[in-house]
C-alpha positions, 0 to 999 in steps of 0.5 A: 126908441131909446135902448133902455126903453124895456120892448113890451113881450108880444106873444103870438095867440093861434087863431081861427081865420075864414078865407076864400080862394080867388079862383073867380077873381077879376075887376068887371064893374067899379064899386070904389076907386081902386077897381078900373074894369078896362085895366087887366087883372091876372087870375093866376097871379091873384091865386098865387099871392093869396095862397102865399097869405094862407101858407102864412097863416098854416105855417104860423099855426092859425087856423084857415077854414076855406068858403068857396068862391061862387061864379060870378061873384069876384069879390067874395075872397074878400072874406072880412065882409062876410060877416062879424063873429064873437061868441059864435054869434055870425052877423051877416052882411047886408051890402050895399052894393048890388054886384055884392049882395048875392054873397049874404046868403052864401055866408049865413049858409056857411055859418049856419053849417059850421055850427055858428049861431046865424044873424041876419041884419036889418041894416046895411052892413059889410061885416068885419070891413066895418067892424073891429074888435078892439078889446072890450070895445067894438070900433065901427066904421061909418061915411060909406058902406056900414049905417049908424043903424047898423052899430045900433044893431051890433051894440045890442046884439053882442052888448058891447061898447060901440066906437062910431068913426066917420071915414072921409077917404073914398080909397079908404072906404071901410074901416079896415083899410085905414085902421088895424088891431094889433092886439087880438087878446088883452088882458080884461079891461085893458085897451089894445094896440091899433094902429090908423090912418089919420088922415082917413078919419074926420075930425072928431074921428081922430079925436076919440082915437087920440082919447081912448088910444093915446098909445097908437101907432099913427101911419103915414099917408105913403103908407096907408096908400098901400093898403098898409093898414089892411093887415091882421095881427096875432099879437105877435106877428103882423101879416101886412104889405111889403111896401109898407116899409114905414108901417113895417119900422114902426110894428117892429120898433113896437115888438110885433114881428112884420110879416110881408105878404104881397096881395099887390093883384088883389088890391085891384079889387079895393081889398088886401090882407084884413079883406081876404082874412075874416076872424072866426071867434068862437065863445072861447077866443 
């Protein structure tokens, strides 16, 4: 970048974020390629690196409402899948694995407690895995888990603009591991910054990436390898892996403040950063 390039002001803007202690974590069945059930998993460590990501978020003052994870259900700290939240308005996932599918219902009784207006889907469905707010815009992730029905039925629901993009990557099996929203708040009209994966995308995928954000960052594959793009963004500050270290030039080179959270045990599971972070948007946000 050139030094007389004027550096965009990037203000942080507090949010509200619902996770989940990984207290039951572990990798006892393979539903994407990073999960190997023979390969040993550390609860403890898995704790520890989650915690680290909370403490993040409290000590940058965000907002982190805790869901208890359920015996029997490792992948519940996996949070983004547990739904789709503007307006107060809770989408509930429909997955599409069955070692998954008890988590439905342990969501929609969270929302439903917490004063959300509860939604249950028609179609399959892993929440905000699949589903990103870019603006006015909702980006739709589709090839894997989340069903063209599915972005039909959110288009309607919250009546916004919905964004199909194919995946062709197994590794990158929802939308947020191959695609990031820098920009939680725009001003009305205006387009965010996101950041994506090329290679993860089809061609006509890329191509309505590259029409409607022509200013994206564009990550490498070492990077994406890492979960890179499995981060969260407050405008300001970027929670995302320490081994993204190309991702990590390229945020700082835009004015965001890199923010290094190690989920290295978490990742075994197939999730990082955006996995364990679900945004609660209340009519406000």
């Amino acid at each position: 970048m050139s030094q007389n390039t004027q550096m965009p002001e990037r203000s942080p803007h507090r949010r509200r974020y619902l996770m989940s202690r990984p207290e039951h974590f572990t990798v006892s069945y393979s539903i994407n390629p990073w999960m190997h059930p023979a390969d040993p998993t550390d609860t403890a460590k898995a704790v520890a690196q989650w915690q680290a990501l909370y403490d993040a978020y409290i000590g940058l003052g965000h907002e982190v409402e805790l869901i208890d994870q359920a015996p029997g259900l490792p992948d519940m700290v996996y949070t983004a899948n547990g739904g789709f939240v503007i307006d107060g308005r809770a989408y509930i996932p429909k997955f599409r694995y069955a070692e998954r599918q008890p988590e439905s219902a342990l969501f929609a009784e969270w929302f439903a407690s917490n004063g959300f207006e509860v939604v249950e889907p028609e179609y399959t469905n892993e929440g905000e895995g699949d589903f990103l707010l870019a603006g006015d815009a909702i980006l739709a992730g589709r090839g894997f888990r989340s069903t063209d029905d599915s972005h039909r039925e959110i288009a309607d629901l919250f009546g916004r603009e919905v964004l199909s993009l194919t995946l062709v990557d197994p590794r990158f099996y929802h939308l947020d591991t191959a695609l990031s929203v820098l920009d939680p708040v725009v001003a009305p009209g205006a387009e965010p910054t996101i950041a994506y994966l090329p290679g993860a995308f089809d061609d006509e995928s890329r191509g309505l990436l590259e029409e409607r954000f022509p200013g994206a960052i564009r990550v490498s594959d070492e990077d994406g390898a890492v979960f890179g793009l499995n981060s969260a963004s407050d405008g300001h500050n970027v929670f995302l892996s320490p081994r993204a270290t190309g991702f990590i030039a390229q945020v700082a080179e835009r004015g965001y403040n890199p923010v290094t959270i190690d989920l290295s045990e978490l990742l075994l599971g197939g999730g990082g950063i955006k996995c364990c972070t679900l945004e609660l948007r209340g009519a406000s946000s």
